[in-house]
C-alpha positions as CSV (number, residue, x, y, z in Angstrom):
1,X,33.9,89.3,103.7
2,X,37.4,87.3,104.4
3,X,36.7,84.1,102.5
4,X,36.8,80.8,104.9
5,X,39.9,79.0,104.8
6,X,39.2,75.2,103.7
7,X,40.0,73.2,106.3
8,X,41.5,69.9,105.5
9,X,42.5,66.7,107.9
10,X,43.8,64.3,106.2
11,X,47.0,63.2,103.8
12,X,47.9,60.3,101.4
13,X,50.7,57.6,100.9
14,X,50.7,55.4,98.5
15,X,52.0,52.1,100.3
16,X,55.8,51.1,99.7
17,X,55.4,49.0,102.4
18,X,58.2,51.5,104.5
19,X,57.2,55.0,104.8
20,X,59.0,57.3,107.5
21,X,61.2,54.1,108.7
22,X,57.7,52.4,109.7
23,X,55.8,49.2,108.6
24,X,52.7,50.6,107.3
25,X,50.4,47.9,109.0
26,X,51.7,50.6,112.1
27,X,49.7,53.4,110.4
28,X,45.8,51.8,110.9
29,X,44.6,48.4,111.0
30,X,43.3,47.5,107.2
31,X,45.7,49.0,104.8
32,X,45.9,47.9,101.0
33,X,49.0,48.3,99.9
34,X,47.3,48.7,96.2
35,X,45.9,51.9,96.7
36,X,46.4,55.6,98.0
37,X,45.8,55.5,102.3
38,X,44.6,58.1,104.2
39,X,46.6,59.4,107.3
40,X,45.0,61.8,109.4
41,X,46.4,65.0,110.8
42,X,46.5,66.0,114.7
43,X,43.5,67.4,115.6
44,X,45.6,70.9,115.9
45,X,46.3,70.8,112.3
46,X,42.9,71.3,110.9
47,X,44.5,74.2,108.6
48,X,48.1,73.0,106.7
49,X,50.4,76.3,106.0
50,X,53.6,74.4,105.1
51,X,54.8,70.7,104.5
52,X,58.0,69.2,103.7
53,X,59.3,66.1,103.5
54,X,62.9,64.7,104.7
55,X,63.8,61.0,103.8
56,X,61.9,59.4,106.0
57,X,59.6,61.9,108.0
58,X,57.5,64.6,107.0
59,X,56.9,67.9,108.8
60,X,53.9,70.0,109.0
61,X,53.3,73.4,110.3
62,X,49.4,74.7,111.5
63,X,48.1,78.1,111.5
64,X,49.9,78.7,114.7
65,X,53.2,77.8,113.6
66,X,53.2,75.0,115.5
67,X,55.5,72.0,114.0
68,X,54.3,68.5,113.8
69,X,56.4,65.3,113.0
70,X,55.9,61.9,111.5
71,X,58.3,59.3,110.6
72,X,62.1,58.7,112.1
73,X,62.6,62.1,113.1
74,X,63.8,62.8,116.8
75,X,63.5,60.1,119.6
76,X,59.5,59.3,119.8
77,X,57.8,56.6,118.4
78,X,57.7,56.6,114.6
79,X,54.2,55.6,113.9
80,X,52.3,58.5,115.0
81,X,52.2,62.3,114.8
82,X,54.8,64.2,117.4
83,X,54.9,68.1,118.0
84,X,58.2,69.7,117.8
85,X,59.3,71.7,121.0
86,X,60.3,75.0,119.6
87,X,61.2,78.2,121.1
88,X,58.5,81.0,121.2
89,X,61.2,83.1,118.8
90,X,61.0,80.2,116.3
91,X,57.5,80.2,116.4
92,X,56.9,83.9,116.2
93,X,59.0,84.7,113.3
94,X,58.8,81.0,111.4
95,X,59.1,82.1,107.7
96,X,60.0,78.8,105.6
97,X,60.9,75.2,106.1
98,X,63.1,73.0,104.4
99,X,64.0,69.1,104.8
100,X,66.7,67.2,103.6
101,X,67.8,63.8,104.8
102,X,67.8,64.2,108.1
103,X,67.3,67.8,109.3
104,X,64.5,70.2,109.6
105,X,65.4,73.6,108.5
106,X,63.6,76.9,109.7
107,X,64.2,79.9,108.1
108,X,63.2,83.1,110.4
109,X,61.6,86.6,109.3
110,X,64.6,88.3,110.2
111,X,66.4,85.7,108.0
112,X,68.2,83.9,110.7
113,X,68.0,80.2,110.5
114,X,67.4,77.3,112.9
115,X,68.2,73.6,111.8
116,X,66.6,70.8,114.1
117,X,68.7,67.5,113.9
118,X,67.3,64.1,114.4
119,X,67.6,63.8,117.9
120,X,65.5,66.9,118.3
121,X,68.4,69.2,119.5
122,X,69.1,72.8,117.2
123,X,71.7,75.2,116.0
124,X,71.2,78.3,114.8
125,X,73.3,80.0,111.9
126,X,72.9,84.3,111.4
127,X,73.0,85.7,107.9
128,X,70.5,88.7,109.8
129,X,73.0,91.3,108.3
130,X,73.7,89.8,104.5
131,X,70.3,88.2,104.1
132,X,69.2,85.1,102.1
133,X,67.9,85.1,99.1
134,X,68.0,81.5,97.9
135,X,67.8,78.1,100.4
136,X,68.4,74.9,97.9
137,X,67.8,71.4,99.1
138,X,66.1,68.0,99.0
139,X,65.1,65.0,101.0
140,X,67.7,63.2,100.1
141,X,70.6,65.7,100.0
142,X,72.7,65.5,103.4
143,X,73.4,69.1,103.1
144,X,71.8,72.2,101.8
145,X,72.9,75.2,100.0
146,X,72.5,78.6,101.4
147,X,72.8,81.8,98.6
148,X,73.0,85.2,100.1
149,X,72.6,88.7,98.6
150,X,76.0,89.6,98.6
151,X,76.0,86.4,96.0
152,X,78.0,84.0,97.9
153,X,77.2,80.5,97.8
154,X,77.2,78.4,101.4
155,X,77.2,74.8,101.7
156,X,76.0,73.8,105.2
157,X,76.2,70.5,106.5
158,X,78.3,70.3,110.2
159,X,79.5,73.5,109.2
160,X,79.2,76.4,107.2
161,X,81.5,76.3,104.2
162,X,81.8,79.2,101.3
163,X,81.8,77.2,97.8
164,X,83.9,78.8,94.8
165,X,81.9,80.5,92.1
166,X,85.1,81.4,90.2
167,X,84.2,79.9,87.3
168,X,80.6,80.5,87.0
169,X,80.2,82.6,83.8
170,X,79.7,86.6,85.3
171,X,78.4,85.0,88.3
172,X,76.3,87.2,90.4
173,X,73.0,85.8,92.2
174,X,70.6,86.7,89.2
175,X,72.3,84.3,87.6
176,X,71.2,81.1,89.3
177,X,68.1,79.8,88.2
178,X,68.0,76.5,90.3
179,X,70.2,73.8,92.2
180,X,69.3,70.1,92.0
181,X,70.7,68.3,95.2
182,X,71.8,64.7,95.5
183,X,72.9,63.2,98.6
184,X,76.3,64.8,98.2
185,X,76.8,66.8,95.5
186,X,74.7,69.3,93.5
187,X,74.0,70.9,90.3
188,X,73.6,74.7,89.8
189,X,71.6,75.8,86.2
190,X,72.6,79.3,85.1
191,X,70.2,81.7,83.4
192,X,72.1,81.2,80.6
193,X,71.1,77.3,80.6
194,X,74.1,76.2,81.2
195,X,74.6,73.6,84.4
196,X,77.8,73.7,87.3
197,X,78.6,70.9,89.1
198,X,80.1,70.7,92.7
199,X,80.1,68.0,95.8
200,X,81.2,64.6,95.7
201,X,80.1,62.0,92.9
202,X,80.1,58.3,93.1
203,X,78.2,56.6,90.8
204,X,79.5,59.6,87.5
205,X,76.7,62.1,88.3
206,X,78.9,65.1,88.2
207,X,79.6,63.6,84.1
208,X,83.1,63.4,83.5
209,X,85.0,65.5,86.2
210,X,86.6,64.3,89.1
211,X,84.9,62.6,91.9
212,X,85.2,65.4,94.4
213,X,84.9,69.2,93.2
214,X,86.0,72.0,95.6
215,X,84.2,74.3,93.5
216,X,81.5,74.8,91.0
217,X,82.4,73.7,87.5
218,X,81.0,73.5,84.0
219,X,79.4,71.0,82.9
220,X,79.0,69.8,79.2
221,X,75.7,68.8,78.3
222,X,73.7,67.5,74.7
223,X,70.7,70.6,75.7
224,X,72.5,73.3,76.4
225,X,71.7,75.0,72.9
226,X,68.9,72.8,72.8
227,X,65.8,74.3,75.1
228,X,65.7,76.1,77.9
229,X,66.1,73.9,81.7
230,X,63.0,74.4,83.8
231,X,63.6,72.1,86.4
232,X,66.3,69.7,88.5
233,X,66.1,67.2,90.4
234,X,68.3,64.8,92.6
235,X,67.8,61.4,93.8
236,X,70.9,59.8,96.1
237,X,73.2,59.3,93.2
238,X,71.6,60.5,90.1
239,X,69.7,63.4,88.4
240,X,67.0,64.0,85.9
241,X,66.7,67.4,84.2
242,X,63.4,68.8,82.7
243,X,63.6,71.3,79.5
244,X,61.1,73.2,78.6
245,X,60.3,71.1,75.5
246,X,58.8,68.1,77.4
247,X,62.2,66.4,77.5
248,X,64.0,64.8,80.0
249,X,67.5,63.8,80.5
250,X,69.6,61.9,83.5
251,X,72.8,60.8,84.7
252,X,74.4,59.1,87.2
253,X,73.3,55.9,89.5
254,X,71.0,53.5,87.2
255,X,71.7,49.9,89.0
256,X,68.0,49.3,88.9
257,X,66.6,52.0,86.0
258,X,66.4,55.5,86.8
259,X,68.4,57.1,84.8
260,X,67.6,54.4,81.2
261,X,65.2,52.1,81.7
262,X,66.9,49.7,79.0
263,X,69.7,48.9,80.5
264,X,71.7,48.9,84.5
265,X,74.6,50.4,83.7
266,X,75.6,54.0,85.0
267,X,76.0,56.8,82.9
268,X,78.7,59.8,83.8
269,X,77.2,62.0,80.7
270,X,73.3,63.0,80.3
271,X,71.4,60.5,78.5
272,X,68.1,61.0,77.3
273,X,65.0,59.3,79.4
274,X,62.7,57.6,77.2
275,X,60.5,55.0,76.4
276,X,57.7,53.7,74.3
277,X,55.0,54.0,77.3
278,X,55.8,57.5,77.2
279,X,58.0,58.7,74.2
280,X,54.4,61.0,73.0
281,X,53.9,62.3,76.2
282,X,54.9,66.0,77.1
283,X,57.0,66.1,80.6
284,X,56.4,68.6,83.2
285,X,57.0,68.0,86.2
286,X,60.2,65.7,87.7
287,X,60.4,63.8,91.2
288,X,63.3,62.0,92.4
289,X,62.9,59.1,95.1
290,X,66.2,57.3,96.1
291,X,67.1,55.6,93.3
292,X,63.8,56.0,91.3
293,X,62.6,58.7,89.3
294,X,58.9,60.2,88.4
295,X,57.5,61.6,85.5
296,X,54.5,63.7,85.6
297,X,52.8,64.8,82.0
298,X,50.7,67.6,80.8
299,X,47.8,65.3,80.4
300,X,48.5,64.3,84.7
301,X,49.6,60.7,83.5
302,X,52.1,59.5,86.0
303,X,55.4,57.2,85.1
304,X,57.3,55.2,87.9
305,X,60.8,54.5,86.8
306,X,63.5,52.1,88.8
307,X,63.0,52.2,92.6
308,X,59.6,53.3,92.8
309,X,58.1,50.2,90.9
310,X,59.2,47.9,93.4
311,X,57.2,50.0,95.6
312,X,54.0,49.2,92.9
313,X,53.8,46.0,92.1
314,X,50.8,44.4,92.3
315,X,49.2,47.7,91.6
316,X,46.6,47.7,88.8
317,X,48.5,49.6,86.4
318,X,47.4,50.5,82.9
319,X,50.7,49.2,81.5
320,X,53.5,47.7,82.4
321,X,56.4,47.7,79.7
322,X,59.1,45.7,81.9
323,X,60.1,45.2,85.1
324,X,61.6,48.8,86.0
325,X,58.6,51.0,84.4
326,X,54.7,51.4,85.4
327,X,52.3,54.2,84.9
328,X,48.8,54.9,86.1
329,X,46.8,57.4,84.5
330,X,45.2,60.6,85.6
331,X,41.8,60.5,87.5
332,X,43.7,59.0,90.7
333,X,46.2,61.2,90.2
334,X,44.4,64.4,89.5
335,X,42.6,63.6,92.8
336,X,45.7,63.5,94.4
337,X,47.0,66.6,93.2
338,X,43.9,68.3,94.0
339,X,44.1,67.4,97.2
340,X,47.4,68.1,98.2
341,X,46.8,71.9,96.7
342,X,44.5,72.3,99.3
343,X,47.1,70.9,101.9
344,X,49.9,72.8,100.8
345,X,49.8,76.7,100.9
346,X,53.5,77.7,99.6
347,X,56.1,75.8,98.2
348,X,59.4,77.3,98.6
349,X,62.1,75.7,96.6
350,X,60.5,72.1,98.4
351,X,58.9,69.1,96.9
352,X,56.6,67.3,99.4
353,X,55.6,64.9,96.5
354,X,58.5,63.1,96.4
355,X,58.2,61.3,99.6
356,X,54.4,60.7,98.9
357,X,54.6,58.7,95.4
């Protein structure tokens, strides 16, 4: 006997007080801002297949493939849950989804793909005949990278532009592991561990090289040789980096303490992210808000850095070091993540838990 899907109705936001563009005394009349809120689904979306997040909206998508919105997305009011009017080929052949900052992207069986913008109108882009085999992007990135498998590299944003891979060590697509995106530029880890950079940085996140790039380049980092990357991540200016050992490094924007908590300067070179609170923790798993950054450990402790704390104070942390650090330890997050296993049935290169801490 086919085993019974569980079906699941509701969602969780911890209150910054602005989530999806909207007051959260919109959401439901008695809110504490102290503690995790539910927020019910449509009644059409007792069974979640895919979520994602964009900047301020997040997307979900029933067992129909039918699309639901919440948040500044399109031209409805923000504060409630909005279907998406999508063509019966969409909805019929709806393969992935991807957010970044303000798009919805829809990649089709037959590999075609249809972006939604934020006023609800669409484009569509072919790659039918070379196929894709990689879609990179984030919820804060104003483009997204496209990798086909005839290993060339797209960057799409009002067009489709081919990015240089000439100086990617024997570059083919086996060799890319992952690409961490920022608003506007992007790092590519090798196989080889080592990291490209490419786009347009502002605040040194691309390290020492010039502020616009035309075309991947290498990057110089202190854990190349070190351990193996597992993970990247990108916030609007800055990125953090997981390695395989349980350590984590970051560069770029730090005005308010998400790259080093000690200080507010900016760093253009990867600096090591630690701290006492959790300097005997092991790292792994990395989320990047705007210009915040979260640490997830083995043991499910969770660490709020920059941004994010102004988002918890007054929260009944278990410590609180300084002003620009806060944890919270792991039964409510453990129910958390519990829960949004059960909401979340693929995650394809996405990170709907960014937008939700």
């Amino acid at each position: 006997m086919k085993k019974q899907q569980q079906q699941v109705n509701d969602s969780f936001l911890f209150a910054t007080n602005n989530v999806g563009g909207m007051q959260l005394d919109d959401l439901q009349n008695e809110i504490d801002e102290t503690k995790w809120n539910t927020l019910k689904f449509p009644e059409n979306c007792k069974i979640i297949k895919k979520a994602v997040c964009g900047a301020e909206f997040v997307v979900i998508c029933n067992e129909k493939n039918e699309i639901y919105y919440f948040g500044n997305f399109g031209t409805s009011e923000v504060h409630d849950w909005n279907q998406l009017n999508i063509e019966n080929n969409v909805k019929n052949n709806l393969k992935y989804l991807f957010a970044n900052y303000s798009n919805l992207i829809v990649q089709l069986n037959n590999d075609n793909i249809t972006i939604f913008n934020n006023d609800e109108t669409s484009q569509t882009l072919n790659f039918e005949n070379c196929g894709i085999k990689f879609i990179f992007t984030g919820p804060l990135s104003k483009q997204f990278i496209i990798v086909d498998n005839k290993n060339k590299i797209y960057e799409v944003s009002d067009s489709l532009k081919e990015i240089d891979t000439s100086e990617i060590d024997n570059y083919n697509s086996n060799t890319i592991k992952c690409i961490g995106c920022s608003s506007q530029a992007y790092l590519l880890v090798t196989n080889d561990n080592k990291i490209y950079g490419y786009g347009t940085s502002g605040f040194g996140e691309l390290g020492n090289l010039q502020s616009t790039l035309e075309k991947f380049q290498y990057m110089s980092t202190p854990f190349e040789k070190e351990s193996e990357i597992i993970d990247v991540k990108g916030g609007y200016f800055h990125f953090v980096v997981l390695l395989k050992s349980g350590i984590v490094y970051a560069i770029g924007y730090n005005c308010i303490g998400a790259v080093d908590v000690n200080n507010q300067n900016n760093f253009n070179y990867f600096i090591k992210l630690t701290h006492p609170l959790f300097e005997n923790e092991f790292i792994n798993r990395i989320y990047c808000s705007s210009r915040g950054t979260v640490l997830i450990t083995k043991s499910n402790n969770a660490y709020f850095i920059g941004e994010v704390v102004y988002a918890l104070q007054g929260y009944d942390c278990d410590n609180s070091i300084d002003e620009n650090i806060q944890s919270y330890k792991s039964k409510s997050l453990q129910y958390f993540e519990n829960k949004l296993s059960n909401l979340i049935k693929e995650q394809y290169y996405n990170d709907i838990s960014i937008n939700l801490f």
